[in-house]
N, C-alpha and C positions, 0 to 999 in steps of 0.2 A: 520460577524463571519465566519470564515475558519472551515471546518469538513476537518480533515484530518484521512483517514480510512489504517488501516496497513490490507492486509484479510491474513488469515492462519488459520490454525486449531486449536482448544483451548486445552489443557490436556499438562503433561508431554512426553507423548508419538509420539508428533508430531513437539517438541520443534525444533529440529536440521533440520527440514525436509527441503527441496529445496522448498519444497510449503510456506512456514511459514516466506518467505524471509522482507512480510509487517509489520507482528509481529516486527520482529528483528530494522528493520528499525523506529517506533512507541518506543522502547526502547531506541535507541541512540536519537531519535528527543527531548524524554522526560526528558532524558537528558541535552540538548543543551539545551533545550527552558525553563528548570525549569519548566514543570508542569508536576505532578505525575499522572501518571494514578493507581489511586486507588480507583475508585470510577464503582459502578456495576448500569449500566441503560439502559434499552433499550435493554439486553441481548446483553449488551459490557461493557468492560473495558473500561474506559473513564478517561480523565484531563482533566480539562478546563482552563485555564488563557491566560495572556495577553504576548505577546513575539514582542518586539519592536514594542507598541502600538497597534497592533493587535489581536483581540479576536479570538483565536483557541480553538476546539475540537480535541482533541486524541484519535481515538478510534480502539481499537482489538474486533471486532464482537466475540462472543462466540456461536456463531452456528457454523455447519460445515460450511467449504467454498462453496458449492453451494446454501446456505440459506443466505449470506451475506448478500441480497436484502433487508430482512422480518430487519434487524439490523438499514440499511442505511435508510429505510424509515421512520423508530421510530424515530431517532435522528434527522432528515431533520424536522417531524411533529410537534418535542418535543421542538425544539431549532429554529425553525420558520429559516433553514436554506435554503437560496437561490440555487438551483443546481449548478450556478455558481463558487459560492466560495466552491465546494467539488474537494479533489484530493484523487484519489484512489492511493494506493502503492502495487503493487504484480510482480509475481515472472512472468516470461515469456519464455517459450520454445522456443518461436522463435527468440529471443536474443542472442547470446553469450554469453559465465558467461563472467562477468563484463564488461558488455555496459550497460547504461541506456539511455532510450528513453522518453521523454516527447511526449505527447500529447494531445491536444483542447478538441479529438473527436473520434468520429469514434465507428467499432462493436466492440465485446467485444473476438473477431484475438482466439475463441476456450476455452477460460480463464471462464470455473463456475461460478465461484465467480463474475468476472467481469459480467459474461452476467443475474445472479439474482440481481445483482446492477443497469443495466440500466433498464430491466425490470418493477422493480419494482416502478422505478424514471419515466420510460416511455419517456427516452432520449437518445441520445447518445453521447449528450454534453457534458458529465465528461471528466473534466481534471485527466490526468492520468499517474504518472510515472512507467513506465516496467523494471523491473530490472533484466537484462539476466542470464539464470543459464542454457545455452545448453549448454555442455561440448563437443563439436566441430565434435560431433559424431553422426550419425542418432540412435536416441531414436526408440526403438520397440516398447515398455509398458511403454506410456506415463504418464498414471497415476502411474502405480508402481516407474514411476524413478522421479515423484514430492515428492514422498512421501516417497523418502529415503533421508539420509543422505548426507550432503558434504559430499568430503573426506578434510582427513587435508589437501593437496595442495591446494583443490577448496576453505578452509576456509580463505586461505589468500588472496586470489583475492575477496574474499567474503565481508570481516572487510571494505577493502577499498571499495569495491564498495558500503557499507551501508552510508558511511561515506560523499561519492560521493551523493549519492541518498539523503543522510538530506540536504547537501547545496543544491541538486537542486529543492528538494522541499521548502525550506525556501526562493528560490529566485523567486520561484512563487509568496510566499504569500509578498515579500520583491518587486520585480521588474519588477513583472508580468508575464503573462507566454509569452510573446515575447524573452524578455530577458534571460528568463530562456532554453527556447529552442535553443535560439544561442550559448549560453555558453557550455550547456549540451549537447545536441542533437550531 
């Protein structure tokens, strides 16, 4: 069984944010893959079914994003899920808006959210796709500029690049993460 986790912040108020970029991506995947996230466990938003014979988890953590960890550890204990088969999906400053990066492994490069995730798992081996949202500028108030808004320009490099980021996650859980890094990366 595959945990696939979108991190972002829960509420109306943080919908559009540049941080929320995993959220966004968890919607279109739910999408494509037919299974609804409508189901509240674990203090996440969750689907669970089967998507070309394979058994996935959808989940939007409903803590704040530096609490993801306390989310990813419920559902890992609850659903007897192997660390291997988890890919985390978030937003990354040191990206470009619209690049996305795969990767095995590795620290959690400044990313909250990401680093209360291996913490908690006590690994560094999540696979993990980054989906870039620098806007080609040096950031001052890094948290302040995660936490604002696209603008409408950056929203259409945005659509596509969510869209990018579901095939490269589906070709993880479809053709492993070798092939998915050649293609994506």
């Amino acid at each position: 069984m595959f945990l696939i986790i979108g991190l972002g912040n829960p509420g109306f108020l943080y919908q559009k944010n540049r941080h929320n970029i995993g959220f966004k991506v968890i919607k279109i995947l739910s999408q494509v893959t037919e299974i609804k996230v409508n189901q509240r466990k674990c203090k996440a938003k969750i689907g669970k079914g089967v998507y070309r014979y394979k058994e996935i988890i959808l989940a939007k953590p409903q803590t704040y994003m530096n609490n993801s960890g306390e989310v990813v550890i419920n559902l890992v204990q609850t659903y007897n899920i192997d660390p291997s088969k988890i890919i985390v999906v978030y937003d990354d400053l040191d990206l470009t808006l619209g690049k996305i990066k795969i990767r095995a492994k590795g620290s959690f490069g400044g990313h909250k959210g990401l680093r209360s995730i291996l913490e908690c798992l006590n690994t560094q081996e999540i696979k993990r796709v980054r989906v870039g949202i620098n806007p080609g500028f040096k950031v001052s108030n890094s948290s302040g500029f995660v936490l604002s808004n696209f603008t409408p320009e950056e929203d259409l490099v945005i659509n596509e690049v969510i869209l990018r980021t579901v095939q490269a996650t589906l070709s993880i859980i479809e053709e492993g993460l070798d092939v998915a890094m050649n293609i994506y990366n």
